[in-house]
C-alpha positions in Angstrom: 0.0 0.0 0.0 1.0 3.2 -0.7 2.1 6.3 2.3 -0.7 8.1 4.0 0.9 11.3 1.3 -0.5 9.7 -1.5 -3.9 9.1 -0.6 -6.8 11.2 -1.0 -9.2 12.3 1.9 -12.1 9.9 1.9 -15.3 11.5 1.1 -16.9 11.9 4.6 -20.9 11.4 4.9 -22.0 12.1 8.5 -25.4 12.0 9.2 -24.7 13.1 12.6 -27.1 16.0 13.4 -26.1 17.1 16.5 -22.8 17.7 15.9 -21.1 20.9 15.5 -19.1 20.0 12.3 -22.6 18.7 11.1 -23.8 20.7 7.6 -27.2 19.9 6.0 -26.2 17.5 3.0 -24.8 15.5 5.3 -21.5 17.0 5.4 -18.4 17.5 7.8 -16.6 20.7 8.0 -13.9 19.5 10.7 -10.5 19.7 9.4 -9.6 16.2 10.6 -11.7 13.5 12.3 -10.8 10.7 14.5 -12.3 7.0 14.4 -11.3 5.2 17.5 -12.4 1.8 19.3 -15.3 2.4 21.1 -13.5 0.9 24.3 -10.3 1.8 25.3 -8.1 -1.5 25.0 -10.9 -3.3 23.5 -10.6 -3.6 19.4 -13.4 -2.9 17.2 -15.2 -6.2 16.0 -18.0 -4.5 14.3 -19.4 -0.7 13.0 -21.0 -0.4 16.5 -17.9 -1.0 18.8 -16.5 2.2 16.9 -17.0 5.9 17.4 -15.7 9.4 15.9 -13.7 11.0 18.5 -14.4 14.2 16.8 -17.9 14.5 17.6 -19.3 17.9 19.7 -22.2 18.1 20.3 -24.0 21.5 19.3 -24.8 22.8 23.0 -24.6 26.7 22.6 -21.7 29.1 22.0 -19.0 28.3 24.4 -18.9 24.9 22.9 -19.0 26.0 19.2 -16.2 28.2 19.7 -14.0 25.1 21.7 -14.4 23.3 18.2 -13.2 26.4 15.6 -9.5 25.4 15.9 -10.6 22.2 14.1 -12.6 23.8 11.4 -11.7 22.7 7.6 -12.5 27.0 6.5 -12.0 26.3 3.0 -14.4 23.4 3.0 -16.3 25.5 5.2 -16.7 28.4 2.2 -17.2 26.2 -0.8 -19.7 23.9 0.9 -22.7 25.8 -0.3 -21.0 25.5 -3.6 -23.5 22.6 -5.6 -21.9 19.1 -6.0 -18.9 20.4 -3.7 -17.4 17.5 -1.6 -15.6 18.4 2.0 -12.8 15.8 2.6 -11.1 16.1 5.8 -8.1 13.9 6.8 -9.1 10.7 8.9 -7.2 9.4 11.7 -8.2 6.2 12.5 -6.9 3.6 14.7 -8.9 0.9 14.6 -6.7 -1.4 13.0 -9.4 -4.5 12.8 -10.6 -2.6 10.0 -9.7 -3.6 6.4 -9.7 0.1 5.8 -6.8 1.0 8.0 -3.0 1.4 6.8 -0.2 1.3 9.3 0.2 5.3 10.5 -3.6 5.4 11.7 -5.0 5.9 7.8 -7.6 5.3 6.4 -7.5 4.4 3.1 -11.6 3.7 2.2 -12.8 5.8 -0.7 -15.4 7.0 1.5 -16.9 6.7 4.9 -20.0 7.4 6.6 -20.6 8.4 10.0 -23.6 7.7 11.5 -25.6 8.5 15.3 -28.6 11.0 14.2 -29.2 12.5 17.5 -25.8 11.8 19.1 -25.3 13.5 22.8 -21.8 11.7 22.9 -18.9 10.2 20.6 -19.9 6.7 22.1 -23.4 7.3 20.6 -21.4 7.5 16.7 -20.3 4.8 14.3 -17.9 4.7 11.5 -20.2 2.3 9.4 -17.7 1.9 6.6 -15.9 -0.4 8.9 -15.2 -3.8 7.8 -13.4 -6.6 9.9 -9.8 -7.2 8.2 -9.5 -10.8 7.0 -6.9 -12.0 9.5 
């Protein structure tokens, strides 16, 4: 497989409403997201035992603000833009995940990030994941 430099961003679909990165279309305007085992020390088996770190959880200003220094801004301005795709970088180390290239990349195409109504990261999945054949 080839370094994490040659890789484009997976296309991010979150259909996680409450989240402050949330944009209708079903699009993420973090700069970076992080998929991590839902359990610390416990690795992911399925889409359910995962969760995007990155989630936060639109509760009024103060917590906005705490999540602008992870704001993708030039995603951010062309996302109104029709048939314009926000990509941001994924970290991800679940590495049960046939997606997942030594360095914590993610290497799917796409992925898709789900919890409508989410009040926590634990209530999110990353349900691109796909057990590694071991």
């Amino acid at each position: 497989m080839t370094p994490r430099t040659q890789h484009a961003n997976p296309i991010v679909k979150c259909i996680v409403n409450t989240c402050n990165h949330y944009l209708p279309g079903d699009k993420c305007v973090a700069e970076n997201i992080d998929i991590l085992n839902e359990e610390v020390n416990h690795m992911s088996q399925n889409a359910e035992q995962t969760m995007c770190k990155t989630f936060a959880q639109k509760s009024g200003i103060a917590n906005y603000l705490g999540t602008l220094d992870n704001k993708n801004w030039d995603g951010l301005v062309s996302a109104f833009k029709p048939g314009t795709q926000i990509t941001p970088t994924v970290t991800c180390i679940v590495d049960t995940c046939k997606y997942w290239e030594q360095g914590d990349v993610c290497i799917a195409e796409s992925i898709e990030v789900t919890g409508h109504d989410s009040r926590e990261c634990q209530d999110t999945n990353c349900q691109t994941f796909a057990k590694r054949n071991e």
